[in-house]
C-alpha positions as CSV (number, residue, x, y, z in Angstrom):
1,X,208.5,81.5,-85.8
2,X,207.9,80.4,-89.6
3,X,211.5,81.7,-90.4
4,X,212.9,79.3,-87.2
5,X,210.7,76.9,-87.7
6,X,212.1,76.7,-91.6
7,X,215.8,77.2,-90.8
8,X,215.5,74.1,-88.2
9,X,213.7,71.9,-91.4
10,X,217.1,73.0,-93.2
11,X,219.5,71.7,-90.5
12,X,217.9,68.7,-90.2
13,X,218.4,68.5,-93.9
14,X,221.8,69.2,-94.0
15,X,222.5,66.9,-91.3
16,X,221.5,63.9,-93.6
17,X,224.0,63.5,-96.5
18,X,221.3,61.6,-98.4
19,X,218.6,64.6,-98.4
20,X,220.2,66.2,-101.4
21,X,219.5,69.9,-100.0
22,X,222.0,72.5,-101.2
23,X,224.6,73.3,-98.9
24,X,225.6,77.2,-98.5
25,X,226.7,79.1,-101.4
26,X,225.1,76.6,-103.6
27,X,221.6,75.8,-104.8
28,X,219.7,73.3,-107.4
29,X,219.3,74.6,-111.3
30,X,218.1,72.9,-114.0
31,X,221.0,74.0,-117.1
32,X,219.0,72.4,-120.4
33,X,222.6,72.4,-122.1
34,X,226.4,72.1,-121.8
35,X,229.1,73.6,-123.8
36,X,231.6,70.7,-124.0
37,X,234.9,72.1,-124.4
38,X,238.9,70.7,-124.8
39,X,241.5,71.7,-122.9
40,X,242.5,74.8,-125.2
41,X,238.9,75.6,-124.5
42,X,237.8,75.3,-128.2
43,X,234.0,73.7,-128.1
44,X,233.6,70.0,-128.5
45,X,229.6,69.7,-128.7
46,X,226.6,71.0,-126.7
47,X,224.8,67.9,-124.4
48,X,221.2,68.3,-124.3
49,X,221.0,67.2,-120.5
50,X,217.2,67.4,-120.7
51,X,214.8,63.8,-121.0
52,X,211.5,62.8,-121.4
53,X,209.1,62.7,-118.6
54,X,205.8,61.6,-118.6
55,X,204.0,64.2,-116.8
56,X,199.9,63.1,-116.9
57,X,199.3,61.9,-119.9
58,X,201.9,63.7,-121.8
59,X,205.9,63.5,-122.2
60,X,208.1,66.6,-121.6
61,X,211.4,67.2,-121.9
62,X,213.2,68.2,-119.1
63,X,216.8,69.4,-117.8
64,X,218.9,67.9,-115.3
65,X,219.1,69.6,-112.2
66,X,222.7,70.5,-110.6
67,X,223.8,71.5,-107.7
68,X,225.6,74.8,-108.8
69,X,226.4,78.2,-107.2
70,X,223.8,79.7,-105.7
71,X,222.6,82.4,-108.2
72,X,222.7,86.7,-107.4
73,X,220.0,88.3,-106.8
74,X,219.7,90.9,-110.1
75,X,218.2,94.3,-109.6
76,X,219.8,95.2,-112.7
77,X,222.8,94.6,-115.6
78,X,226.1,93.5,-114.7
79,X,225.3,91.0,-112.0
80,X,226.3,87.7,-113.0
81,X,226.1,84.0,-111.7
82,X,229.9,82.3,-111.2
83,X,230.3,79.8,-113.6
84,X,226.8,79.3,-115.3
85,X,224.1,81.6,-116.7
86,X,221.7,82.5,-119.5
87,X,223.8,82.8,-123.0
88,X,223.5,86.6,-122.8
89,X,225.9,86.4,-120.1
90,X,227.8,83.3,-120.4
91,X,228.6,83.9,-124.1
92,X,227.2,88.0,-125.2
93,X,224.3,86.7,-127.3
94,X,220.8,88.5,-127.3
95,X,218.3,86.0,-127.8
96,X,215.9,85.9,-130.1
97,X,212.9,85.6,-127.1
98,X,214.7,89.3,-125.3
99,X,214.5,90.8,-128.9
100,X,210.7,89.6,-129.6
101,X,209.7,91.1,-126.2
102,X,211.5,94.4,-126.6
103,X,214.5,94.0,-123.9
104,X,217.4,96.3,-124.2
105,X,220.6,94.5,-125.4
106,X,223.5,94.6,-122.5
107,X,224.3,91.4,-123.9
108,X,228.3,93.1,-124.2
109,X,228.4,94.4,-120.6
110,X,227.1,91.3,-119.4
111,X,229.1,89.3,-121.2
112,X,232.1,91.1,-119.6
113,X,230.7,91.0,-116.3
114,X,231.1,87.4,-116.9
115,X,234.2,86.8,-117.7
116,X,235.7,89.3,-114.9
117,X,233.7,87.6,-112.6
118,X,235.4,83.9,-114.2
119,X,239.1,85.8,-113.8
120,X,238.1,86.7,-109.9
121,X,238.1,82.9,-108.9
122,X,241.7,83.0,-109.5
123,X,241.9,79.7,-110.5
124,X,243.6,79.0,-113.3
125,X,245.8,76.5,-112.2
126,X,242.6,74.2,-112.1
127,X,242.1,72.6,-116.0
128,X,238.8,72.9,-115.9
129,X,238.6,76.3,-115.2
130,X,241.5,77.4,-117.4
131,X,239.7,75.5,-120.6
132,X,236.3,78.3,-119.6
133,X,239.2,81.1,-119.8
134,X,240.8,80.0,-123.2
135,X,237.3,79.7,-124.4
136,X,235.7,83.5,-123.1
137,X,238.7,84.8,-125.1
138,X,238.0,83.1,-128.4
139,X,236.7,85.8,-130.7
140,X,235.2,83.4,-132.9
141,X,233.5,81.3,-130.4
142,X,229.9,81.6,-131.1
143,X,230.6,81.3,-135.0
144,X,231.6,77.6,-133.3
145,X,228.5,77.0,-131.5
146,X,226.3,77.9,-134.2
147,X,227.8,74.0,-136.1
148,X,225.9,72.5,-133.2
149,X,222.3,71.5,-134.1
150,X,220.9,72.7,-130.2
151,X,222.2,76.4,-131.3
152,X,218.4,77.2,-132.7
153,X,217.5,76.6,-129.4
154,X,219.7,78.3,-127.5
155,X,218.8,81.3,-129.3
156,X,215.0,81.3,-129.6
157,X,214.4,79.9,-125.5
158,X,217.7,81.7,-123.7
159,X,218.3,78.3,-121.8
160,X,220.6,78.3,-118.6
161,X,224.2,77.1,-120.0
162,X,227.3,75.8,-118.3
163,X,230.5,74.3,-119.2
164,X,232.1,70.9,-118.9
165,X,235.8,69.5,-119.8
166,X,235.8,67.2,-122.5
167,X,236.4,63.6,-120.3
168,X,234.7,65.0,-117.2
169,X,231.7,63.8,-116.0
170,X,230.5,66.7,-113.9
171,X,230.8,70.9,-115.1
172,X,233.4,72.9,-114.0
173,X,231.5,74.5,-111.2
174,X,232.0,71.0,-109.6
175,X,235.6,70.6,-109.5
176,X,237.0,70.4,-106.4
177,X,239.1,73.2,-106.6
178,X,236.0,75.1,-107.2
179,X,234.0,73.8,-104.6
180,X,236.8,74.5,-102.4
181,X,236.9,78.6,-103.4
182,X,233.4,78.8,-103.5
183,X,233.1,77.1,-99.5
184,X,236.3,79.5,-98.2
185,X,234.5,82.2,-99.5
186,X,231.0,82.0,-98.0
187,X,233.0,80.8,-94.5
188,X,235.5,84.4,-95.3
189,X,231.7,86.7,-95.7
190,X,230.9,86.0,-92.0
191,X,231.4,88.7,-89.9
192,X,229.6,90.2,-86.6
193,X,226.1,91.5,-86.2
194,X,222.7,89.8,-84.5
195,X,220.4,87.4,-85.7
196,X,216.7,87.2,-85.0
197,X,216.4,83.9,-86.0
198,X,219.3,81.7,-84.5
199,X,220.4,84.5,-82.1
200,X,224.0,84.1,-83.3
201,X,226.4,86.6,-83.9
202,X,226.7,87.5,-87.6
203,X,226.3,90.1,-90.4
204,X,222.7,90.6,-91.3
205,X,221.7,89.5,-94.9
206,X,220.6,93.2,-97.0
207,X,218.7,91.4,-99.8
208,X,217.3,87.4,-99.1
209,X,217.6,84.7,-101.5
210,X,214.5,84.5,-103.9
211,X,211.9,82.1,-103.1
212,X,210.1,80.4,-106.0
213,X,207.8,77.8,-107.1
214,X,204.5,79.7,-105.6
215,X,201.9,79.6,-108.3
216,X,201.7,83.4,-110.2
217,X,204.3,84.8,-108.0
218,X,206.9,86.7,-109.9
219,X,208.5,84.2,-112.3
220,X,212.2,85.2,-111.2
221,X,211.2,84.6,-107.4
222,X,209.5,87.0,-104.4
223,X,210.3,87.5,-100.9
224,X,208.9,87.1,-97.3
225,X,211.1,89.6,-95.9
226,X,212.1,93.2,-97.6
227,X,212.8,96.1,-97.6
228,X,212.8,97.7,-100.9
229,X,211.7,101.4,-100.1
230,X,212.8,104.0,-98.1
231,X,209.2,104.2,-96.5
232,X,209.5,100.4,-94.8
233,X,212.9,101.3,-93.9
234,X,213.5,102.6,-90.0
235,X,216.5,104.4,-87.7
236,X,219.0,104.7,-90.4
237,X,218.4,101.3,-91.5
238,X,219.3,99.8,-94.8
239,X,217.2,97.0,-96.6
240,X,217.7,93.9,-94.6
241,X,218.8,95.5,-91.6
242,X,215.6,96.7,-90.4
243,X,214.8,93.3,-89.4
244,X,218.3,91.6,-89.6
245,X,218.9,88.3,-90.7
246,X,222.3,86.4,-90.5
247,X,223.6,85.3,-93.7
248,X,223.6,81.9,-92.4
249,X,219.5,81.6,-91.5
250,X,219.0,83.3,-94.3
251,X,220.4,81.3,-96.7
252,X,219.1,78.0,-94.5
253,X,215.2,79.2,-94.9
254,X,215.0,80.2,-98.1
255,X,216.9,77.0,-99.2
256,X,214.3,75.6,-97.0
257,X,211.4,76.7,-98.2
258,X,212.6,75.9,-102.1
259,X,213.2,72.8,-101.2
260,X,209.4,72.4,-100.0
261,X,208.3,74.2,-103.2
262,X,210.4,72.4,-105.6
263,X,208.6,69.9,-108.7
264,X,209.1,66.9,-107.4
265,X,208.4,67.7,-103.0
266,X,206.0,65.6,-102.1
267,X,205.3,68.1,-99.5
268,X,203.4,70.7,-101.5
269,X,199.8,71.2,-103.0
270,X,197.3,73.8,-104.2
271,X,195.0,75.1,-102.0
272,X,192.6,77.9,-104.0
273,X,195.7,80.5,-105.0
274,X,197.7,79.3,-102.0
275,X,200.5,77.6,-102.5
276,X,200.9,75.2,-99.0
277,X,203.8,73.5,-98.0
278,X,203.8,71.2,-94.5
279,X,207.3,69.6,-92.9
280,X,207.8,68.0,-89.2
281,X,210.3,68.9,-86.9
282,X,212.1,65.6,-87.0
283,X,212.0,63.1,-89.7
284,X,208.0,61.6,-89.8
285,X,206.2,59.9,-92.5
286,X,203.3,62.1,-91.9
287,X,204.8,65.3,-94.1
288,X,204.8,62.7,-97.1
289,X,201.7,62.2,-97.0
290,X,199.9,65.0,-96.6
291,X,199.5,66.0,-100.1
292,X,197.6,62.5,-100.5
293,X,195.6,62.9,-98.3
294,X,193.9,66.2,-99.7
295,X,195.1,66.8,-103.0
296,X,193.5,65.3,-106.0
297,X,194.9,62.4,-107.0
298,X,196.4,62.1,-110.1
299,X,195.2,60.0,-113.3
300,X,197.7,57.4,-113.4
301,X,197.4,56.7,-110.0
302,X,193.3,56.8,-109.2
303,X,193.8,55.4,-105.4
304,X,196.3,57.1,-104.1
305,X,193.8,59.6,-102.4
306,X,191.8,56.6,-100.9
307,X,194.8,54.6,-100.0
308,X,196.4,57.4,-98.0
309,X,193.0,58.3,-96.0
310,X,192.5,55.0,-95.0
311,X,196.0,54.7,-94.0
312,X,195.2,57.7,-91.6
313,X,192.4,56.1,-90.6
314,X,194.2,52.3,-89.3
315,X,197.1,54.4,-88.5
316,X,196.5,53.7,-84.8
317,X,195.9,50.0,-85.4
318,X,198.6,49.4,-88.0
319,X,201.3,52.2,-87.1
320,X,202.1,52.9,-90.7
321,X,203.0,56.4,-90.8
322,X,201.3,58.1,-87.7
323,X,199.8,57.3,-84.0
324,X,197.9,59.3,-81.5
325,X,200.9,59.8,-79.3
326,X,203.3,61.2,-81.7
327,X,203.9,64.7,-80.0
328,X,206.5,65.5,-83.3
329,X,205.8,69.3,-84.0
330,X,204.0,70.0,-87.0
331,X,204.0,73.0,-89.6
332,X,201.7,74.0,-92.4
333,X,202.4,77.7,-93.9
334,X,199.8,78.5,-97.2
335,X,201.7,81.4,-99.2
336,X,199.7,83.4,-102.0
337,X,201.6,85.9,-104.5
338,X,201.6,89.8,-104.0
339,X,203.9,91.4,-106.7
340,X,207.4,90.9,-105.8
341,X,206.5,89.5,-101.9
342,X,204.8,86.6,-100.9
343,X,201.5,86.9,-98.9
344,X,200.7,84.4,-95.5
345,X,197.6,83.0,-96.3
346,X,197.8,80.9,-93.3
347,X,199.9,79.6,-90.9
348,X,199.7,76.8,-88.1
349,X,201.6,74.4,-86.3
350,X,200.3,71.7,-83.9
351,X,201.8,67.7,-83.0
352,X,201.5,65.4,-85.6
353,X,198.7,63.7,-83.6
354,X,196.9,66.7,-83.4
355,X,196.9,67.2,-86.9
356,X,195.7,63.5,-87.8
357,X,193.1,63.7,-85.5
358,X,191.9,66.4,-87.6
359,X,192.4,65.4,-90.4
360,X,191.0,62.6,-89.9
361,X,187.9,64.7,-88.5
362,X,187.5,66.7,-91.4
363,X,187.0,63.5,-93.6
364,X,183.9,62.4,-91.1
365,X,182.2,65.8,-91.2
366,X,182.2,65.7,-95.2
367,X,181.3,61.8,-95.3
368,X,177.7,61.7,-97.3
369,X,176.7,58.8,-98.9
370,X,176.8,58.7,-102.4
371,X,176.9,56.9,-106.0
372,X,178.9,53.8,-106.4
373,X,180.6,55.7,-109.3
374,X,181.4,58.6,-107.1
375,X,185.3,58.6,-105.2
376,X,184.7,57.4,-102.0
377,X,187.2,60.1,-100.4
378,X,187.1,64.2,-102.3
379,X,189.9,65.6,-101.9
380,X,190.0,69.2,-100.9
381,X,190.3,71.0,-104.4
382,X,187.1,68.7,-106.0
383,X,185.6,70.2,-102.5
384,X,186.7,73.8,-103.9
385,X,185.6,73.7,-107.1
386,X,182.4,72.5,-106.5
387,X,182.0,76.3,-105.3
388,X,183.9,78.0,-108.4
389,X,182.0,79.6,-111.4
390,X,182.2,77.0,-114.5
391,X,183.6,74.4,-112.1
392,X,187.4,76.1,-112.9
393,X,190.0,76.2,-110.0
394,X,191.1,79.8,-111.0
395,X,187.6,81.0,-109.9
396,X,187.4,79.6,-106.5
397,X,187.6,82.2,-104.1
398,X,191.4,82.8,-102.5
399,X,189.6,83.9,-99.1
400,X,187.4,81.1,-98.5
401,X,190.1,78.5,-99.7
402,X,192.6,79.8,-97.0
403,X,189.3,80.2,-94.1
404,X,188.4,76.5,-94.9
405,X,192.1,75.0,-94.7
406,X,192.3,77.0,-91.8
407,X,189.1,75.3,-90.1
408,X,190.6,71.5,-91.3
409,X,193.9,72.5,-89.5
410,X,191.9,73.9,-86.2
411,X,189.0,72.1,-86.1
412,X,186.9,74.3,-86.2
413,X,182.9,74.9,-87.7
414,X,183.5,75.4,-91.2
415,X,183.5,79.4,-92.6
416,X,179.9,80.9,-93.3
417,X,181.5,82.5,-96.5
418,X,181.8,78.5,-97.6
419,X,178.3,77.3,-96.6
420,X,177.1,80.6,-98.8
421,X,178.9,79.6,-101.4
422,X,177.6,76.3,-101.8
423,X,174.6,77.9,-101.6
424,X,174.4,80.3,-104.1
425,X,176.5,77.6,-106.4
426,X,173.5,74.9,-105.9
427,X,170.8,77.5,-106.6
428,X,172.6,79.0,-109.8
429,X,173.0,75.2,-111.2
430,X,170.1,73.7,-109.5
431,X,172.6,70.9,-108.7
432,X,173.0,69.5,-105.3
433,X,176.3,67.7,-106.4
434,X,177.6,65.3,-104.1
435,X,180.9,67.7,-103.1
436,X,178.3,70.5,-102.1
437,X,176.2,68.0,-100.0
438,X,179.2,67.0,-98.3
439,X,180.3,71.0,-97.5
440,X,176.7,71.6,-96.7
441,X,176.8,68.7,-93.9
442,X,180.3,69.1,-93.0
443,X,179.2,72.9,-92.1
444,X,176.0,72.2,-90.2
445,X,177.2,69.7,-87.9
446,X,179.9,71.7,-87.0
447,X,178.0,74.9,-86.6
448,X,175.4,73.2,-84.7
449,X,178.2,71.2,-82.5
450,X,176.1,67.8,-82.7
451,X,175.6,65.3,-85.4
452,X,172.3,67.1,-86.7
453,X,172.8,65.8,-90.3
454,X,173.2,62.2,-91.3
455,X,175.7,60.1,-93.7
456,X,172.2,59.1,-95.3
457,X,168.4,59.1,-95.3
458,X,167.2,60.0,-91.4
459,X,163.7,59.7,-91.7
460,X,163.3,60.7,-88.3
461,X,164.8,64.3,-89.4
462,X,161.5,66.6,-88.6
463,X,163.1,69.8,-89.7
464,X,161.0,71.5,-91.9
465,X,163.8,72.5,-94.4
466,X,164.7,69.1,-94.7
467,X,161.7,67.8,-94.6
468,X,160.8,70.1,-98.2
469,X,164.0,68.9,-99.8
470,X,163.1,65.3,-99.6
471,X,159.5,66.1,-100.5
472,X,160.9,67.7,-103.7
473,X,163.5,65.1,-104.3
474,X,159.8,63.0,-104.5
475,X,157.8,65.1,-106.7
476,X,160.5,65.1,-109.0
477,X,160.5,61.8,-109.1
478,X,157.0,61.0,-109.3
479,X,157.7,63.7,-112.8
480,X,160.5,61.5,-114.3
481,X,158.3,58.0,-113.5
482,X,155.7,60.0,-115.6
483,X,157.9,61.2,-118.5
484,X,160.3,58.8,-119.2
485,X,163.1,60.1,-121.0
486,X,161.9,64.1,-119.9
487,X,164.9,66.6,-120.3
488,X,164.2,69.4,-118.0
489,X,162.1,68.3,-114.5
490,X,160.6,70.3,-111.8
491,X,164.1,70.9,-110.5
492,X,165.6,72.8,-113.0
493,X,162.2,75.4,-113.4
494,X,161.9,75.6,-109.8
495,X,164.4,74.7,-107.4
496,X,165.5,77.7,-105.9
497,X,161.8,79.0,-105.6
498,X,161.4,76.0,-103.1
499,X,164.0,76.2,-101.5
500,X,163.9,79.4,-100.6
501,X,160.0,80.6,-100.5
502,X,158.5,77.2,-100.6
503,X,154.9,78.7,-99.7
504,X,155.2,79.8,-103.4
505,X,155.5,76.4,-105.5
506,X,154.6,73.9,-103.6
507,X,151.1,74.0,-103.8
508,X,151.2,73.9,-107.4
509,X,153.8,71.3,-107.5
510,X,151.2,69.2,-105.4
511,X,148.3,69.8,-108.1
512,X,151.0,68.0,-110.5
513,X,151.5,65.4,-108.9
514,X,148.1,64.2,-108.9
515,X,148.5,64.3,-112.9
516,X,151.4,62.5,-112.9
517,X,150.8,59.9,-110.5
518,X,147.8,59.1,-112.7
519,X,149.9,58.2,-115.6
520,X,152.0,55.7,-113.8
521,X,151.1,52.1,-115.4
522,X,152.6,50.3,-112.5
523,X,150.2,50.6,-109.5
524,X,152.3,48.9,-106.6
525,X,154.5,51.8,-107.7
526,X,152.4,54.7,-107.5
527,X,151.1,53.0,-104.1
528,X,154.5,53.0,-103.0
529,X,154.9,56.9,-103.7
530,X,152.0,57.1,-102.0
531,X,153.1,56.1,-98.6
532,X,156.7,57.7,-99.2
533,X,154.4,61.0,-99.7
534,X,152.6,60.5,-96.6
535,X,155.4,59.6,-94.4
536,X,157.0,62.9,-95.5
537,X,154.0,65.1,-95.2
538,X,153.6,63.3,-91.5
539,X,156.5,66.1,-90.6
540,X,155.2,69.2,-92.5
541,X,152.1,71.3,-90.9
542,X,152.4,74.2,-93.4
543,X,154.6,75.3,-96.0
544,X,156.5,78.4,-94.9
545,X,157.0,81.9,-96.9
546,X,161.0,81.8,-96.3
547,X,163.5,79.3,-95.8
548,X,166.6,80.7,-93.5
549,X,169.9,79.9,-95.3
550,X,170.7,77.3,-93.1
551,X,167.3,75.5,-93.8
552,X,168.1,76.0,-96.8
553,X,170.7,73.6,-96.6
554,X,169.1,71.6,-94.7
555,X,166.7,71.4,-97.7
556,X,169.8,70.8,-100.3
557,X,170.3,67.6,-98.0
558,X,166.9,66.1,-97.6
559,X,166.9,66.5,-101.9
560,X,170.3,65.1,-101.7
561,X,169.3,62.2,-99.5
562,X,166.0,61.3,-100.6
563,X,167.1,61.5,-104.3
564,X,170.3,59.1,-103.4
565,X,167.7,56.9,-101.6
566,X,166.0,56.2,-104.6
567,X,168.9,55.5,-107.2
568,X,170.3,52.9,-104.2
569,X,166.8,50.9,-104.3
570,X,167.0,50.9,-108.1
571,X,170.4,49.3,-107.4
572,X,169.8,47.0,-105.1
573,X,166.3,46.0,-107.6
574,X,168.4,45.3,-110.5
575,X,170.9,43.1,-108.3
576,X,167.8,40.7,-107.3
């Protein structure tokens, strides 16, 4: 299903001559430099094809991408690309970064390998192509180079190179007699055999394309499908066979799925270690704005997140990019590394109505109030961090990212693993942050199938966990009214005791507030804390020896509230 599902993205693709997806035997490469050469094939220069960008705050350089042919999959030595490849191949020089990390020098046999497989084109009636031949067989041709200022850094990074004919505007792998070869020959390759995927007659692919541009996968690509031990293999098969893919699928999902994964798709994000990508089965605005819609938005741009939620939310009044009746078929597949294969962390498909609705869902389950400094929409990874140790991405945990995508994408309750998370994160930093209260509410209402928690205060709330967290949230404050200026309050010496055992604190957490109340200058004040005091303890009968995790939530919430309560009527004081 996820290969079909990718191959039909591909032919849609291909079917638009404006999509800019590779067609087969070709594939998109950034080549940092050219080797300009003459006619005799002598060198002319090296163009630096790589610019500035800005990328955040800070400029980059990089390469051009061309559309060149597609690369070989290398095992080993001896296996090189037509026309274009690192300088080890393309002109027999080690580079300094293969000698610093200890790599054996083949740079010769490569180098040969190269230019045997230039002569196998046979195509030296094309000028282009002739030039490359004159220059391989120059013996003094890297004593040339080295003139060139960008020779330093051909040697210390090992930079993809190509070549281009002095007046031409494109390399030599784009001439059109080249193209021509190149497309004969991947039409000449077909042959018969079956394929799962399209169900067409065809010889099945031994070794897929690489896929890459998954976060801490292999750096030179990994693979969904293979078969690279005996042990996986089955009846005689070899490699590919045991689950055979035609040439022609193969190359169309993998080209797919690269596509998806490349820099600049607008159709990928981070989810914990999983890298997600999401496409339609027929051209729909909705698979460009996915990525808004959870991922964090970045600086330059501050609203994107909020404009594209909102969007989703007057989508069915203003049809900008989505309506409740478009039944287009939707895809979403999470992939995490493993080695030299790539793990499914999760994959669904639904309409793209179905998939607004709960998306749009998901956004009222977490919707807490909050501070007027505070986003008004989190995106899922400031939701995910909030649970990671030291607040770092890398630490969030890989499980409960993929559970908690999952349970956007179904709709349904939140993972328990996530609710305990939150948990332990709000005890450990005796910080209710507003991410956590939003999980925490987003959870229980779900689990509980009913809207049990509110967007703010609900003073009718009688549960007793609830009820202790806003009682807290007002001893506390009582404490700071006392102490201006206090560093450390009753929270941060005794939040989790109360929270979890409140029959423990809270009777001497009572006896303190009686001191501090009697410092307060302000007497309508301390009247008012009074009656806030009251009104809460109209709820409680008795303080209990144990909380249950979930009232312990529910106690994260009433602090959460109660202390947002307060900062809102400061707020709303200092704007009379």
């Amino acid at each position: 299903m996820i290969l079909h599902a990718l191959k039909e993205y591909y032919d849609r693709k291909a079917a638009d001559p404006d999509s800019g997806i590779a067609p087969p035997g070709w594939e998109w490469k950034e080549l940092p430099f050219l080797i300009v050469i003459d006619s005799v094939g002598k060198p002319i220069a090296i163009e630096d094809t790589r610019e500035e960008v800005l990328v955040g705050k800070k400029k980059q350089k990089r390469a051009k991408r061309f559309l060149v042919p597609q690369a070989v999959k290398r095992t080993a030595s001896g296996y090189p690309n037509i026309l274009w490849d690192n300088p080890e191949y393309t002109l027999g020089v080690f580079s300094d970064k293969k000698k610093a990390d200890g790599k054996k020098d083949d740079s010769a046999t490569n180098h040969a390998s190269f230019i045997e497989k230039t002569r196998s084109l046979n195509l030296s009636s094309d000028a282009g192509v002739a030039a490359v031949f004159n220059f391989l067989d120059c013996s003094n041709k890297v004593d040339d180079l080295a003139n060139f200022p960008e020779w330093s850094e051909i040697l210390k990074d090992a930079p993809f190179l190509s070549f281009r004919l002095q007046g031409e505007k494109e390399p030599v792998f784009r001439s059109s007699a080249v193209v021509a070869a190149l497309s004969a020959k991947a039409v000449s390759e077909r042959g018969s055999g079956f394929c799962l995927v399209s169900g067409n007659d065809e010889p099945a692919e031994l070794t897929h394309p690489a896929i890459k541009g998954v976060r801490d996968a292999n750096g030179t690509g990994a693979n969904i499908v293979g078969f690279n031990s005996p042990a996986f293999c089955s009846h005689g098969h070899e490699q590919g066979a045991n689950a055979p893919v035609g040439k022609t699928a193969a190359f169309a999902y993998t080209t797919a799925l690269n596509s998806l994964l490349g820099k600049d798709s607008r159709q990928r994000m981070l989810v914990g270690d999983a890298t997600t990508v999401f496409w339609a089965a027929k051209a729909d605005d909705f698979e460009n704005q996915v990525a808004n819609i959870f991922g964090e938005p970045p600086k330059d741009d501050p609203d994107r997140l909020v404009n594209a939620v909102k969007s989703l939310y007057r989508a069915t009044e203003t049809g900008i990019f989505v309506t409740d009746t478009d039944d287009t078929r939707f895809y979403v597949l999470g992939l995490s590394p493993n080695t030299a294969r790539l793990a499914i962390r999760f994959w669904h498909t639904g309409t793209v109505a179905e998939m607004a609705g709960r998306f749009r869902a998901h956004f009222d389950a977490i919707d807490i109030c909050h501070g007027p400094n505070e986003p008004e929409y989190l995106s899922l990874w400031r939701l995910l961090v909030s649970i990671a140790q030291q607040g770092k991405s890398e630490n969030i945990p890989p499980h409960i990212a993929g559970d908690t995508m999952r349970a956007i994408l179904t709709g349904l309750p939140y993972p328990a693993s996530l609710f305990q998370a939150v948990i332990i994160r709000v005890k450990a930093e005796r910080t209710v942050s507003y991410p956590r209260a939003a999980l925490i509410k987003a959870y229980l209402n779900r689990t509980s199938n009913k809207e049990e928690i509110h967007v703010s205060l609900d003073p009718e709330n009688t549960n007793i966990g609830y009820r202790l967290g806003r009682l807290f949230a007002a001893l506390e404050r009582i404490q700071e009214a006392a102490n201006p200026g206090i560093n450390a309050t009753i929270r941060d010496r005794f939040y989790a005791a109360a929270s979890g055992t409140p029959v423990t604190v809270f009777g001497n957490l009572l006896r303190l507030k009686n001191h501090h109340l009697a410092k307060l200058e302000n007497p309508g004040y301390r009247v008012n804390l009074e009656k806030l005091l009251g009104e809460i303890f109209s709820g409680i009968s008795d303080f209990p020896a144990h909380l249950s995790l979930e009232d312990q939530g529910r106690f994260a919430i009433g602090y959460y509230h109660q202390r947002q309560s307060f900062f809102t009527k400061n707020a709303a004081q200092q704007g009379e």
